[in-house]
Biopython code that builds the backbone (N, CA, C, O; Angstrom):
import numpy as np
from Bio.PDB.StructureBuilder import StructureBuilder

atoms = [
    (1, "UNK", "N", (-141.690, 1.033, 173.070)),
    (1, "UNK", "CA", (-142.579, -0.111, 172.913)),
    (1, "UNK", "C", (-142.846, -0.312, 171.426)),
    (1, "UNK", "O", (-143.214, 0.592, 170.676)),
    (2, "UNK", "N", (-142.565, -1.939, 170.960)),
    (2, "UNK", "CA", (-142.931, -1.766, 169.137)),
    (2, "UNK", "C", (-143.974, -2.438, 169.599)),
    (2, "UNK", "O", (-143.904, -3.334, 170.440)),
    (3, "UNK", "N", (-145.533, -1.809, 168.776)),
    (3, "UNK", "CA", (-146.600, -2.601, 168.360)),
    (3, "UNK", "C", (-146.837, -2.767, 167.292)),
    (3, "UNK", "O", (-146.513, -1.976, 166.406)),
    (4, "UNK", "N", (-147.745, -4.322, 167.020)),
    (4, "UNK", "CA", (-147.738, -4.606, 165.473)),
    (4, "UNK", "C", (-149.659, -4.607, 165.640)),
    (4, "UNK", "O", (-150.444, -4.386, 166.563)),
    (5, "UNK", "N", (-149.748, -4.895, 164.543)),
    (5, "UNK", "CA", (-151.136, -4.563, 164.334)),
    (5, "UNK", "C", (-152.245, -5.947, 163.326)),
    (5, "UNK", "O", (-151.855, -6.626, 162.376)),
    (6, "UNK", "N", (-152.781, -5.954, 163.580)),
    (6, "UNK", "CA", (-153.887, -6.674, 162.964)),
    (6, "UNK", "C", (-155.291, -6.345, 162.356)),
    (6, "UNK", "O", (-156.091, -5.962, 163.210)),
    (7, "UNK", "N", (-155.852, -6.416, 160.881)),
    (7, "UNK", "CA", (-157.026, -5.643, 160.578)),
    (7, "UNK", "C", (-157.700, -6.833, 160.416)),
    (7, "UNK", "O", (-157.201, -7.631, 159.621)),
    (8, "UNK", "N", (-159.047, -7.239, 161.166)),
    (8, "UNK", "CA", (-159.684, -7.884, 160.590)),
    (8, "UNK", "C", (-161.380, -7.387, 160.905)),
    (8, "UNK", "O", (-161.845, -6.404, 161.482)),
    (9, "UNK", "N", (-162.057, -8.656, 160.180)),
    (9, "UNK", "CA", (-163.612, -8.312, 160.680)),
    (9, "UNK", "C", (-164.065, -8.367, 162.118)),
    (9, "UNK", "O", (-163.825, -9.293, 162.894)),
    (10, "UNK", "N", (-164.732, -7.292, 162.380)),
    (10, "UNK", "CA", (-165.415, -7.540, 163.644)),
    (10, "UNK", "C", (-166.014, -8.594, 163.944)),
    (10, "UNK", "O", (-165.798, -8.911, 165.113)),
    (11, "UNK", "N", (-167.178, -9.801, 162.987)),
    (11, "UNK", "CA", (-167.402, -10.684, 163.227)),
    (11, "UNK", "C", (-166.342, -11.588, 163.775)),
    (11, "UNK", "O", (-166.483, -12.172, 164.849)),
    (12, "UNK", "N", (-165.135, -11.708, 162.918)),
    (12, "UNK", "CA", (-164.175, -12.317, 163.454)),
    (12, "UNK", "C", (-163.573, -12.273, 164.579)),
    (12, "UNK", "O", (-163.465, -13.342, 165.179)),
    (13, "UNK", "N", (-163.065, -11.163, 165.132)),
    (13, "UNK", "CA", (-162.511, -10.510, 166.674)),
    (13, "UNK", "C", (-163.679, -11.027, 167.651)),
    (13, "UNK", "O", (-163.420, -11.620, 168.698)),
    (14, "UNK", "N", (-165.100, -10.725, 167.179)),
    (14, "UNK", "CA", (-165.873, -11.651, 168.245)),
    (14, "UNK", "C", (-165.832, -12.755, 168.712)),
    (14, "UNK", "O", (-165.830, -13.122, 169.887)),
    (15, "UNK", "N", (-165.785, -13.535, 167.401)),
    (15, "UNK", "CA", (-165.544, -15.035, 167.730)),
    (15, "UNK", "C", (-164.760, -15.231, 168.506)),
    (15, "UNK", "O", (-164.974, -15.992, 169.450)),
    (16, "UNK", "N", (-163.620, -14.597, 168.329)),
    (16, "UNK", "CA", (-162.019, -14.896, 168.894)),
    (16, "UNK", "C", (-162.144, -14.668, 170.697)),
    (16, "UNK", "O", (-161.825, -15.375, 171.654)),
    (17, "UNK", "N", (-162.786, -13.289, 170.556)),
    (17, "UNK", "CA", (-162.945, -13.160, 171.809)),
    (17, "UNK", "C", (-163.681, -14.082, 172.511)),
    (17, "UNK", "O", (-163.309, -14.349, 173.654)),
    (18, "UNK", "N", (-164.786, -14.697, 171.991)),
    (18, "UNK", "CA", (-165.592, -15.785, 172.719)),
    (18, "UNK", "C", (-164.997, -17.132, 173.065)),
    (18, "UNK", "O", (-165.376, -17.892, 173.956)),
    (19, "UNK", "N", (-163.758, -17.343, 172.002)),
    (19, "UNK", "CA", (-162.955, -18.382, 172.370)),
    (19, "UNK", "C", (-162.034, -18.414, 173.106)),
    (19, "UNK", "O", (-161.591, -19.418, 173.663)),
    (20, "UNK", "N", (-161.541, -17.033, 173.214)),
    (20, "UNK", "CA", (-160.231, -16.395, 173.448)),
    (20, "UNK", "C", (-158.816, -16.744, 173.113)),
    (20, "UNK", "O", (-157.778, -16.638, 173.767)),
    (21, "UNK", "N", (-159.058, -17.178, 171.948)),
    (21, "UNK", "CA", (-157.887, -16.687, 170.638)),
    (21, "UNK", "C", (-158.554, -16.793, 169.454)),
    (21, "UNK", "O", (-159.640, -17.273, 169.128)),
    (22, "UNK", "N", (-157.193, -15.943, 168.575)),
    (22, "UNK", "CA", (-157.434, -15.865, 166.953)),
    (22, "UNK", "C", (-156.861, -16.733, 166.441)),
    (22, "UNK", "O", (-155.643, -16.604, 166.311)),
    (23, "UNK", "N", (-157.480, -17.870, 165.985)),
    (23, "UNK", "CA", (-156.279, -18.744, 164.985)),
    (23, "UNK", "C", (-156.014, -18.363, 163.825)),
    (23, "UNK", "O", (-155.275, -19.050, 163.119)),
    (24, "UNK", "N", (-156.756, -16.758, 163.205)),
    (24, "UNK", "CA", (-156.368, -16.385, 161.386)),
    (24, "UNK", "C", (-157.587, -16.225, 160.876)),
    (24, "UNK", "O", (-158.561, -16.785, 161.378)),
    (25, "UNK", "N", (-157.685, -15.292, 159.620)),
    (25, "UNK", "CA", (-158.445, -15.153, 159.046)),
    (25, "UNK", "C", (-157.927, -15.922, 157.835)),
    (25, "UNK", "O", (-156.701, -16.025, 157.782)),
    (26, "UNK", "N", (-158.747, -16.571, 156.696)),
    (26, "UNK", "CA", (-158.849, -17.308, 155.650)),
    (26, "UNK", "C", (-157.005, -17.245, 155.230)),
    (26, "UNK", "O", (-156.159, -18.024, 155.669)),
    (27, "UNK", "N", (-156.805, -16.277, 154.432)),
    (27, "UNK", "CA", (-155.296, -15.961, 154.410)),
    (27, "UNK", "C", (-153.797, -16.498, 155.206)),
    (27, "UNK", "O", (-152.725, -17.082, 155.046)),
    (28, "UNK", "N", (-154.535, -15.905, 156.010)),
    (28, "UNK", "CA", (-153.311, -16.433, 157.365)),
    (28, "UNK", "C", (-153.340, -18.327, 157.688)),
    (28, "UNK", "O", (-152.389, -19.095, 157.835)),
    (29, "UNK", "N", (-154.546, -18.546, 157.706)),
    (29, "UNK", "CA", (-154.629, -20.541, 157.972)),
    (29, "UNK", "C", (-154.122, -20.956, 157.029)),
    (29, "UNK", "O", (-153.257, -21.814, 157.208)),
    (30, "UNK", "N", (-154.563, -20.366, 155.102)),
    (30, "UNK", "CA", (-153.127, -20.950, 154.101)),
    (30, "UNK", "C", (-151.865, -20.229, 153.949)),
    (30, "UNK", "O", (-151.121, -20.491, 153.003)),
    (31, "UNK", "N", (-151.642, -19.545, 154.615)),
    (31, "UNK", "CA", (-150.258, -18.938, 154.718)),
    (31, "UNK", "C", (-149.878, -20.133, 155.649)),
    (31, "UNK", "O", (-149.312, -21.061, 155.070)),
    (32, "UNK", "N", (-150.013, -20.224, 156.514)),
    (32, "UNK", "CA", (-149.376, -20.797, 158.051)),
    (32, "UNK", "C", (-148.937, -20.007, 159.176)),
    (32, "UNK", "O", (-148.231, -20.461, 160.077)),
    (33, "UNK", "N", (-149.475, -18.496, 159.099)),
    (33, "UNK", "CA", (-148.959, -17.666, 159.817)),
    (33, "UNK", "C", (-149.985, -16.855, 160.096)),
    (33, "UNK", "O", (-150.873, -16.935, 159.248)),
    (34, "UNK", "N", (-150.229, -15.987, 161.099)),
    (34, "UNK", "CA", (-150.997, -14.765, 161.276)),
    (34, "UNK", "C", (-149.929, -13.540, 161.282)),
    (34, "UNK", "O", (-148.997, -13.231, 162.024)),
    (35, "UNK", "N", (-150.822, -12.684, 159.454)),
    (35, "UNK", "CA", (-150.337, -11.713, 159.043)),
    (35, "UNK", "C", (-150.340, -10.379, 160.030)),
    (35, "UNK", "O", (-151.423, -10.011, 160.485)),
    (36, "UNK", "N", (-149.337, -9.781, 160.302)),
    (36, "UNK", "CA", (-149.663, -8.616, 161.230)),
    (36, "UNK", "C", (-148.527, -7.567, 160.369)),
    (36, "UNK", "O", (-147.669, -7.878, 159.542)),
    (37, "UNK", "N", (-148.942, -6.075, 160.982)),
    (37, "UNK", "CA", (-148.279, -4.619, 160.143)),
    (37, "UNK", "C", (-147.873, -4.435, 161.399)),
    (37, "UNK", "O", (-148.345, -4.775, 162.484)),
    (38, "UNK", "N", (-146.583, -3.630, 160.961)),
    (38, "UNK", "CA", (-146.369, -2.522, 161.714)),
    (38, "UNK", "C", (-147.416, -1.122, 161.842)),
    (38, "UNK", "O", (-148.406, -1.076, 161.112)),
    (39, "UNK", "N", (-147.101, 0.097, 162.895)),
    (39, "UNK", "CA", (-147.643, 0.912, 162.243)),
    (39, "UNK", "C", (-147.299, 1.602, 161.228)),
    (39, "UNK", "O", (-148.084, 2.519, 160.985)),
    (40, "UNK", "N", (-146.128, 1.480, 160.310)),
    (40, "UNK", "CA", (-146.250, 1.866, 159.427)),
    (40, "UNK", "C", (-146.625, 1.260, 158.089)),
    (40, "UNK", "O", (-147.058, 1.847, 157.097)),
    (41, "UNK", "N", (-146.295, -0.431, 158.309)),
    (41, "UNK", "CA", (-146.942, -0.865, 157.430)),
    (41, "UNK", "C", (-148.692, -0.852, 157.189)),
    (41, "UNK", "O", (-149.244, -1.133, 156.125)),
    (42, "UNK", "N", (-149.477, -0.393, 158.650)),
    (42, "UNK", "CA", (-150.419, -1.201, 158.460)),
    (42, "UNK", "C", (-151.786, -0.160, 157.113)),
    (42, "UNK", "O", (-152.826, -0.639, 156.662)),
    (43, "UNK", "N", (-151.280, 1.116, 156.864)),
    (43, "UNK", "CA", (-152.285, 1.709, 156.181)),
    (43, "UNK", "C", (-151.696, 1.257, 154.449)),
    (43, "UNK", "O", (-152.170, 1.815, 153.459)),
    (44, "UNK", "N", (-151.071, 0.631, 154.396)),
    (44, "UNK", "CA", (-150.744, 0.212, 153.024)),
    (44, "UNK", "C", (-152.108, -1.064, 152.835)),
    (44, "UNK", "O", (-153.089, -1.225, 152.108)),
    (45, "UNK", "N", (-151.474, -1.734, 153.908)),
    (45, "UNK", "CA", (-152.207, -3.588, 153.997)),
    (45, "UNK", "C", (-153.787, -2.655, 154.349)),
    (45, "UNK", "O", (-154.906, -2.950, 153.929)),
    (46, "UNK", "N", (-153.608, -2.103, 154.769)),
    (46, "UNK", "CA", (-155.698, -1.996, 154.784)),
    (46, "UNK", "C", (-156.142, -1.403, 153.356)),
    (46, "UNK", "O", (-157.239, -1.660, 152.858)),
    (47, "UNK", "N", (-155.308, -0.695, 152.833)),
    (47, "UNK", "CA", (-156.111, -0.127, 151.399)),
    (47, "UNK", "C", (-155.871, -1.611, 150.205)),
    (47, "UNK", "O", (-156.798, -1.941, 149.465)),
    (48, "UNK", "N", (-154.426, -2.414, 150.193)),
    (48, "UNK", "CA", (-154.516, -3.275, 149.353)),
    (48, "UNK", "C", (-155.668, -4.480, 149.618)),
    (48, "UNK", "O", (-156.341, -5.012, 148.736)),
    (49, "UNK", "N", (-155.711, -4.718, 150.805)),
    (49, "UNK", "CA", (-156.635, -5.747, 151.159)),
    (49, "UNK", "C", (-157.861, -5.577, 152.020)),
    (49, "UNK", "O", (-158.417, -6.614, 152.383)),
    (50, "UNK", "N", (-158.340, -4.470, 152.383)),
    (50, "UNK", "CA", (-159.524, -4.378, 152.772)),
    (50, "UNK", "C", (-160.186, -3.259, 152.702)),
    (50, "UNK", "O", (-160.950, -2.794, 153.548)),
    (51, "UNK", "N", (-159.806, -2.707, 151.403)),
    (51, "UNK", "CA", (-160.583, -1.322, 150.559)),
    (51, "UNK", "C", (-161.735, -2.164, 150.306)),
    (51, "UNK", "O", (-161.625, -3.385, 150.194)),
    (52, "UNK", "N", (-163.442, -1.208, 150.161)),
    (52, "UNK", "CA", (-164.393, -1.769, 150.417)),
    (52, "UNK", "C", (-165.057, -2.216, 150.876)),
    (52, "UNK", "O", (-166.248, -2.262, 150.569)),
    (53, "UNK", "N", (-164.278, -2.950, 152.224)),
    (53, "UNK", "CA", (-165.048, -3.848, 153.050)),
    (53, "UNK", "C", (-165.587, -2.720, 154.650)),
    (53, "UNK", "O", (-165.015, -1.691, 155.010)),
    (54, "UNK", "N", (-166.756, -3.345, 155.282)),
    (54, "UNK", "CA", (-166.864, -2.696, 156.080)),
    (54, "UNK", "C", (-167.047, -3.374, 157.436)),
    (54, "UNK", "O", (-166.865, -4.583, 157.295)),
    (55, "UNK", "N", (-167.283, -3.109, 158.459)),
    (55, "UNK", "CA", (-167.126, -3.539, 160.056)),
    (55, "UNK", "C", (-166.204, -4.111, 160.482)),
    (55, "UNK", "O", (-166.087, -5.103, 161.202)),
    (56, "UNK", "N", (-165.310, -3.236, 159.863)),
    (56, "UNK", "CA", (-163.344, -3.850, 160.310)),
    (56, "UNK", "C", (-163.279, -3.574, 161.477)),
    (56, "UNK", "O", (-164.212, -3.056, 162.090)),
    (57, "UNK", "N", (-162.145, -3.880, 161.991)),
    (57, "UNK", "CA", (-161.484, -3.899, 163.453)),
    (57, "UNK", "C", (-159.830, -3.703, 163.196)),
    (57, "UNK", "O", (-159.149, -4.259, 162.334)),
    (58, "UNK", "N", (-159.447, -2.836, 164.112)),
    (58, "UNK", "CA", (-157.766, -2.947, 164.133)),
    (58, "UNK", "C", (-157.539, -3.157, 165.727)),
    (58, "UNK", "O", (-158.068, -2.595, 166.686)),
    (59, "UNK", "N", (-156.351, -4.388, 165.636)),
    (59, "UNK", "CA", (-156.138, -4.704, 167.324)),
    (59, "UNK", "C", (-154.696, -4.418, 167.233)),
    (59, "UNK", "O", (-153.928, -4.759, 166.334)),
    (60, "UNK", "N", (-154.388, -3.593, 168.530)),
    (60, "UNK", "CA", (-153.078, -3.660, 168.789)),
    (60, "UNK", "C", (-152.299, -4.499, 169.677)),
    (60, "UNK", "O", (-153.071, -5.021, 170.480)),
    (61, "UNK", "N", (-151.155, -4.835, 169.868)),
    (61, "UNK", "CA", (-151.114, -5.928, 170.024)),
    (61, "UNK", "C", (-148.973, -5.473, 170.557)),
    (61, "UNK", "O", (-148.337, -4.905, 169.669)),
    (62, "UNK", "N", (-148.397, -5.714, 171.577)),
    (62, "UNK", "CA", (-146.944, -5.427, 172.251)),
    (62, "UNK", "C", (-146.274, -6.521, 171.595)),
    (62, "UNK", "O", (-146.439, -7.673, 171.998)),
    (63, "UNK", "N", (-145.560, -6.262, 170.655)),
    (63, "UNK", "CA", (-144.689, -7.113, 170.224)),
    (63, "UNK", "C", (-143.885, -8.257, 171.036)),
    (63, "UNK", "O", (-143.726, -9.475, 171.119)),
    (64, "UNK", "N", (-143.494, -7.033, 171.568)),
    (64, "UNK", "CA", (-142.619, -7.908, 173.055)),
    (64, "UNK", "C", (-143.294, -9.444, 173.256)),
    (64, "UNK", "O", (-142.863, -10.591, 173.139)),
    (65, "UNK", "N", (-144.577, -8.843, 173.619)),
    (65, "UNK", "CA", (-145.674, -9.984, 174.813)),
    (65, "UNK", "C", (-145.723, -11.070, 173.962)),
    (65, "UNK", "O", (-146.002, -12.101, 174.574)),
    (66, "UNK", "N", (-145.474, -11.293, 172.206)),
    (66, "UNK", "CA", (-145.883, -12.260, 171.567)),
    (66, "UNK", "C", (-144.571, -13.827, 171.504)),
    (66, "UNK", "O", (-144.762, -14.875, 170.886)),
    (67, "UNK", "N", (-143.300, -13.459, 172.368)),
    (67, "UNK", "CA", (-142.799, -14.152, 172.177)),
    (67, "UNK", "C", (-141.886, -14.630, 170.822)),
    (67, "UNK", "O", (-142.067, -13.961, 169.804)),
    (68, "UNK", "N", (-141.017, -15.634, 170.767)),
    (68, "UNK", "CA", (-140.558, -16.565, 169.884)),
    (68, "UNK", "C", (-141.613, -16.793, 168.894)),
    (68, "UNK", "O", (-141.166, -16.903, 167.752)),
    (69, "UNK", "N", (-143.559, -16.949, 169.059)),
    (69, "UNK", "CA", (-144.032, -17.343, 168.127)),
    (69, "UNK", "C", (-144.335, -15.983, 166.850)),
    (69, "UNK", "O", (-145.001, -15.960, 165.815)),
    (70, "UNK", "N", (-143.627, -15.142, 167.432)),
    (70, "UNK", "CA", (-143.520, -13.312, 166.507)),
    (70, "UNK", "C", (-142.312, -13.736, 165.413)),
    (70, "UNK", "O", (-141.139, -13.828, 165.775)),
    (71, "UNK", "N", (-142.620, -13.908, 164.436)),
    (71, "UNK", "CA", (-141.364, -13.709, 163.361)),
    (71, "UNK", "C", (-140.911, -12.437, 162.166)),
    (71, "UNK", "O", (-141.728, -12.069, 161.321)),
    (72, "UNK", "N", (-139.865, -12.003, 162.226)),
    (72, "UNK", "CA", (-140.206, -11.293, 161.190)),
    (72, "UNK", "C", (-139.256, -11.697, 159.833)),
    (72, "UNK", "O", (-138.128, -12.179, 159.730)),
    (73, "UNK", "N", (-140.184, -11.299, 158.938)),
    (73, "UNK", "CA", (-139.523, -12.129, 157.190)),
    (73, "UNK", "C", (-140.337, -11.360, 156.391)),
    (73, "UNK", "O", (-141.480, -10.924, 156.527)),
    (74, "UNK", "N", (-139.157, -11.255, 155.169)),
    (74, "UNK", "CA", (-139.058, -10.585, 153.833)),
    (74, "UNK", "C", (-140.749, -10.580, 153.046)),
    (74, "UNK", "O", (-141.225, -11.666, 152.715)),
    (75, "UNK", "N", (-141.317, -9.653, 152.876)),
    (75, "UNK", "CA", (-142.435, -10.039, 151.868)),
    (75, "UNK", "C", (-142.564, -8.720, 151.119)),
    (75, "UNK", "O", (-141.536, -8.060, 151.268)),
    (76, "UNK", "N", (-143.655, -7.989, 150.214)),
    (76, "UNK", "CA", (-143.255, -6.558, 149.659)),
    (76, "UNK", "C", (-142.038, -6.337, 149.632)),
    (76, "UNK", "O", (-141.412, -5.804, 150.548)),
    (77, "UNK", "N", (-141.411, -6.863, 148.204)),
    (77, "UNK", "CA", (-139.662, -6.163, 148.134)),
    (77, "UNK", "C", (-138.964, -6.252, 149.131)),
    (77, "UNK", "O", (-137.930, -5.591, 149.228)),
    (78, "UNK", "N", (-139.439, -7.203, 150.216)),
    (78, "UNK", "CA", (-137.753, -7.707, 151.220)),
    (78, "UNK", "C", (-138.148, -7.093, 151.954)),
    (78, "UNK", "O", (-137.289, -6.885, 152.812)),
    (79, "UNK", "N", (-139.476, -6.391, 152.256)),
    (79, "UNK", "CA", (-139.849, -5.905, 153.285)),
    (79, "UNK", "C", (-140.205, -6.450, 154.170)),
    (79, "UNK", "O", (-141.171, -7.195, 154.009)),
    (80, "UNK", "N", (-139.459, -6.308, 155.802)),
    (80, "UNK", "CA", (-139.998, -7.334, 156.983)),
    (80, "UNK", "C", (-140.911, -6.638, 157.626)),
    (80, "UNK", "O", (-141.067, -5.519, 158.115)),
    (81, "UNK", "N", (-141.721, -8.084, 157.412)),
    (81, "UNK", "CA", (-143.105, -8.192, 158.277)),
    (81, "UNK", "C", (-143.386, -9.139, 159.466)),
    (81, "UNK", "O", (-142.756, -10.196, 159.503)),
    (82, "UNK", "N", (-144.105, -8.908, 160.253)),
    (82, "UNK", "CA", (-144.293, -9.237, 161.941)),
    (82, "UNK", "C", (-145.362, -10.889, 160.944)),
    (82, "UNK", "O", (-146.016, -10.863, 159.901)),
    (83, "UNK", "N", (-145.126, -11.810, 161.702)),
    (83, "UNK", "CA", (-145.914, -13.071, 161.381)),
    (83, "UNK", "C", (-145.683, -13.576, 162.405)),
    (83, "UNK", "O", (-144.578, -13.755, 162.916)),
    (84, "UNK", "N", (-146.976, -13.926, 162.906)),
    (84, "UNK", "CA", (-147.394, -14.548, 164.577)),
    (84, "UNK", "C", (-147.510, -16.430, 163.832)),
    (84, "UNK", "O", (-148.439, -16.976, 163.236)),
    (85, "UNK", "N", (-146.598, -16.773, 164.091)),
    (85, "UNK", "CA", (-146.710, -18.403, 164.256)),
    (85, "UNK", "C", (-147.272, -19.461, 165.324)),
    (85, "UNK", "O", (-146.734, -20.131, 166.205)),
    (86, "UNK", "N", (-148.698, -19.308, 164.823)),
    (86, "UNK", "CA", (-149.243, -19.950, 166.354)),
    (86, "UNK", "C", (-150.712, -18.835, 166.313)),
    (86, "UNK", "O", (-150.981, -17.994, 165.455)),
    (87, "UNK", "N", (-151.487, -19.203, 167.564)),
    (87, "UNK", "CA", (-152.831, -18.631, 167.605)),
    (87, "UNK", "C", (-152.441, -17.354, 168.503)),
    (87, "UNK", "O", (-151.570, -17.319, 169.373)),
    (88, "UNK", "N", (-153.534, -16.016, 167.966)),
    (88, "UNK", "CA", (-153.579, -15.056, 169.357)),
    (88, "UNK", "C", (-153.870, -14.936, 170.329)),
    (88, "UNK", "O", (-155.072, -14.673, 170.342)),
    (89, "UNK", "N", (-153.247, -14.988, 171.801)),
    (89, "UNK", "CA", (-154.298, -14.823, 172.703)),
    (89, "UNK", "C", (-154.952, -13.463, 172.531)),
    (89, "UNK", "O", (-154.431, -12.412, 172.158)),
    (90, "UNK", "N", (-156.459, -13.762, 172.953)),
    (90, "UNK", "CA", (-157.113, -12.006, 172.907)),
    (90, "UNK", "C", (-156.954, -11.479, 174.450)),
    (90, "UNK", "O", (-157.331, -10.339, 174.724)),
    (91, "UNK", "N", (-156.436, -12.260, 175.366)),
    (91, "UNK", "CA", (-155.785, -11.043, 176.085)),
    (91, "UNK", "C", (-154.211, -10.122, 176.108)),
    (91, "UNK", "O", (-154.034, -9.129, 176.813)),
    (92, "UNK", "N", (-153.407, -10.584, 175.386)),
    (92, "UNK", "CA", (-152.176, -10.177, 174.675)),
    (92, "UNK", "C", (-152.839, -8.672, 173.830)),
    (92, "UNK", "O", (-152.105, -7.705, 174.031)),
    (93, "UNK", "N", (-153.570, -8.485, 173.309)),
    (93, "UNK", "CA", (-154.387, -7.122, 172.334)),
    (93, "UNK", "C", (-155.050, -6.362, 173.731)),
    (93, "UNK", "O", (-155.922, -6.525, 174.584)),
    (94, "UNK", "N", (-153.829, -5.283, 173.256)),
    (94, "UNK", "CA", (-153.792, -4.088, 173.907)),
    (94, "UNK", "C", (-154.793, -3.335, 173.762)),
    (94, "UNK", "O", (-155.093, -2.721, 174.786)),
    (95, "UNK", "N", (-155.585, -3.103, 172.647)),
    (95, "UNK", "CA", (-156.646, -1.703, 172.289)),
    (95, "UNK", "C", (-157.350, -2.930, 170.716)),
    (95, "UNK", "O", (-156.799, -3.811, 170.056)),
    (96, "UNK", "N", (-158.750, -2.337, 170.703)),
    (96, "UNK", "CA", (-159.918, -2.556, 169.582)),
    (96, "UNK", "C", (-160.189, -1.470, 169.342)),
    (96, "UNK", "O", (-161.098, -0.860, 169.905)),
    (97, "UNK", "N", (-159.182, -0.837, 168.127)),
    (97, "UNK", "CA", (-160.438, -0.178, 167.613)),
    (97, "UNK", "C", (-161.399, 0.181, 166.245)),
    (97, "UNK", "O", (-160.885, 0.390, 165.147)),
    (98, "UNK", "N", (-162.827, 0.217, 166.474)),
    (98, "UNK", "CA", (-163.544, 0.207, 164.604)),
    (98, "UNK", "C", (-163.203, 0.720, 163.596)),
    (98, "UNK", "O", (-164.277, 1.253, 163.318)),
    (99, "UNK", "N", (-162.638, 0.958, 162.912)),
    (99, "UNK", "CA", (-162.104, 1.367, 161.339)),
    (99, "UNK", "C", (-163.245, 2.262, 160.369)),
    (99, "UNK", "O", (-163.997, 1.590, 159.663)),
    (100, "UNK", "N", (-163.332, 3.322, 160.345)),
    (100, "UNK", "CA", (-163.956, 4.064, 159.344)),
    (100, "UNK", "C", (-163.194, 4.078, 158.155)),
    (100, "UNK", "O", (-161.985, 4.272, 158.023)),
    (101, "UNK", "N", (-164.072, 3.845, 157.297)),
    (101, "UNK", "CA", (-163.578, 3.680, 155.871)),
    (101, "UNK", "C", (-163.808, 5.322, 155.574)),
    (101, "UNK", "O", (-164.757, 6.024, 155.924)),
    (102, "UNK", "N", (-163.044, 5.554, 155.086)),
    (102, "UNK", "CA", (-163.098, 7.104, 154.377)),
    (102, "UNK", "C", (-163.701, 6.886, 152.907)),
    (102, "UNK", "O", (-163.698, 5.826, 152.281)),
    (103, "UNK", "N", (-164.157, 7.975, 152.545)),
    (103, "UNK", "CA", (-165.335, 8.214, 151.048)),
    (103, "UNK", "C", (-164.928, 7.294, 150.056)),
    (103, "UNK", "O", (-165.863, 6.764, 149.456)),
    (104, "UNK", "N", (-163.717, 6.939, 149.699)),
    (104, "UNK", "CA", (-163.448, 6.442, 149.039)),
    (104, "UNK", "C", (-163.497, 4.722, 149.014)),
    (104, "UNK", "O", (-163.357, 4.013, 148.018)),
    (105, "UNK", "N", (-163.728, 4.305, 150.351)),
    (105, "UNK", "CA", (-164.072, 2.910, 150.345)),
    (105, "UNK", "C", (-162.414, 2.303, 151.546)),
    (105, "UNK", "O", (-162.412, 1.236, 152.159)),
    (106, "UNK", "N", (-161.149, 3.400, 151.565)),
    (106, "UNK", "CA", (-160.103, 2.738, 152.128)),
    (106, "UNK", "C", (-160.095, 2.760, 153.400)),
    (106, "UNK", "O", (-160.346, 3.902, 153.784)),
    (107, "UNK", "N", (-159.908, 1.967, 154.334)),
    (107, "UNK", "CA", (-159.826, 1.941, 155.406)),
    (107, "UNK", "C", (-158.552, 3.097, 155.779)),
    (107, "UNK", "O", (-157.403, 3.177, 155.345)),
    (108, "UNK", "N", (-159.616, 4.276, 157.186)),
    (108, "UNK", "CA", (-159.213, 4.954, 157.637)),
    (108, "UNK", "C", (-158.539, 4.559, 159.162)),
    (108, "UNK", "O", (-159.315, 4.058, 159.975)),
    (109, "UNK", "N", (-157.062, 4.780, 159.583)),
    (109, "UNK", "CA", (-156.622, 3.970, 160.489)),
    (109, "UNK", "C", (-156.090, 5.132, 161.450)),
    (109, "UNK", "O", (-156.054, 4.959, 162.668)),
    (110, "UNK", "N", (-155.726, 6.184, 160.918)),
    (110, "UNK", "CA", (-155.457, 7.520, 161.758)),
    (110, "UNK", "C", (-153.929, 7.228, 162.124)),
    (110, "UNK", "O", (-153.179, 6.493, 161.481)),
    (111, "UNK", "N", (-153.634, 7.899, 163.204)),
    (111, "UNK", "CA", (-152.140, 7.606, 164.036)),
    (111, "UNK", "C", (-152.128, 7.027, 164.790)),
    (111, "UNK", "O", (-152.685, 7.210, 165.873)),
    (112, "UNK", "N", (-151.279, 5.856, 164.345)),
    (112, "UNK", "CA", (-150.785, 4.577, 165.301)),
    (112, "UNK", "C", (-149.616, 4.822, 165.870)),
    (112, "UNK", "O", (-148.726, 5.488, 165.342)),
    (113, "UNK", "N", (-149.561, 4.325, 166.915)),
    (113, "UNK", "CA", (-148.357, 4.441, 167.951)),
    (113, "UNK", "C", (-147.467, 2.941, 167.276)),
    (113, "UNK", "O", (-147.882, 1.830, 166.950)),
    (114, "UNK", "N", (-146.097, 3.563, 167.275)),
    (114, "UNK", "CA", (-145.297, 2.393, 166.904)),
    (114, "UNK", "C", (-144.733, 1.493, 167.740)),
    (114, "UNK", "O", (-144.082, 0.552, 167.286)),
]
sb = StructureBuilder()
sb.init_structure("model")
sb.init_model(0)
sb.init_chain("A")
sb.init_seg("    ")
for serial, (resi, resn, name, xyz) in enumerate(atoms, 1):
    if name == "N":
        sb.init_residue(resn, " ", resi, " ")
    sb.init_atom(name, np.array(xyz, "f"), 0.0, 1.0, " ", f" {name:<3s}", serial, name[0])
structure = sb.get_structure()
């Protein structure tokens, strides 16, 4: 099974859930895409972009289940990354779970299943 991953704010995942989808956080609506990691990408993308911040969320999410609107393309040195074209459903997200930032301020993500 490949899963890709998503870090955002808990405020945000609420909303989503109340609507029941994610259309993106700020980033992703001017990208045109919703940014997602692998698990191995995803402890890079939480320390470059959400060191500091706190009441994160990581959703997992079956690659498979996302369809044609799942792309993957070159970004970090030609590195391919998962980009959801189109909104999330929040019943497609497999697992929520809260993000402890470790002492240093970086988001702690532990072992992700790939």
């Amino acid at each position: 099974m490949a899963f890709v991953y998503k870090i955002l704010a808990r405020t945000a995942w609420d909303a989503a859930r109340r609507a029941g989808r994610f259309e993106g956080a700020a980033i992703d609506l001017a990208d045109g895409y919703i940014h997602l990691s692998t698990a191995a990408q995803a402890p890079e993308t939480a320390r470059r972009h959400f060191s500091g911040q706190s009441d994160l969320v990581l959703l997992r999410i079956d690659a498979r289940r996302l369809g044609a609107a799942l792309r993957w393309e070159p970004a970090r040195g030609g590195e391919l990354f998962p980009h959801l074209y189109g909104p999330l459903d929040c019943a497609l997200v497999e697992a929520m779970t809260p993000i402890a930032p470790a002492p240093d301020g970086t988001p702690r993500l532990g072992e992700l299943p790939s």
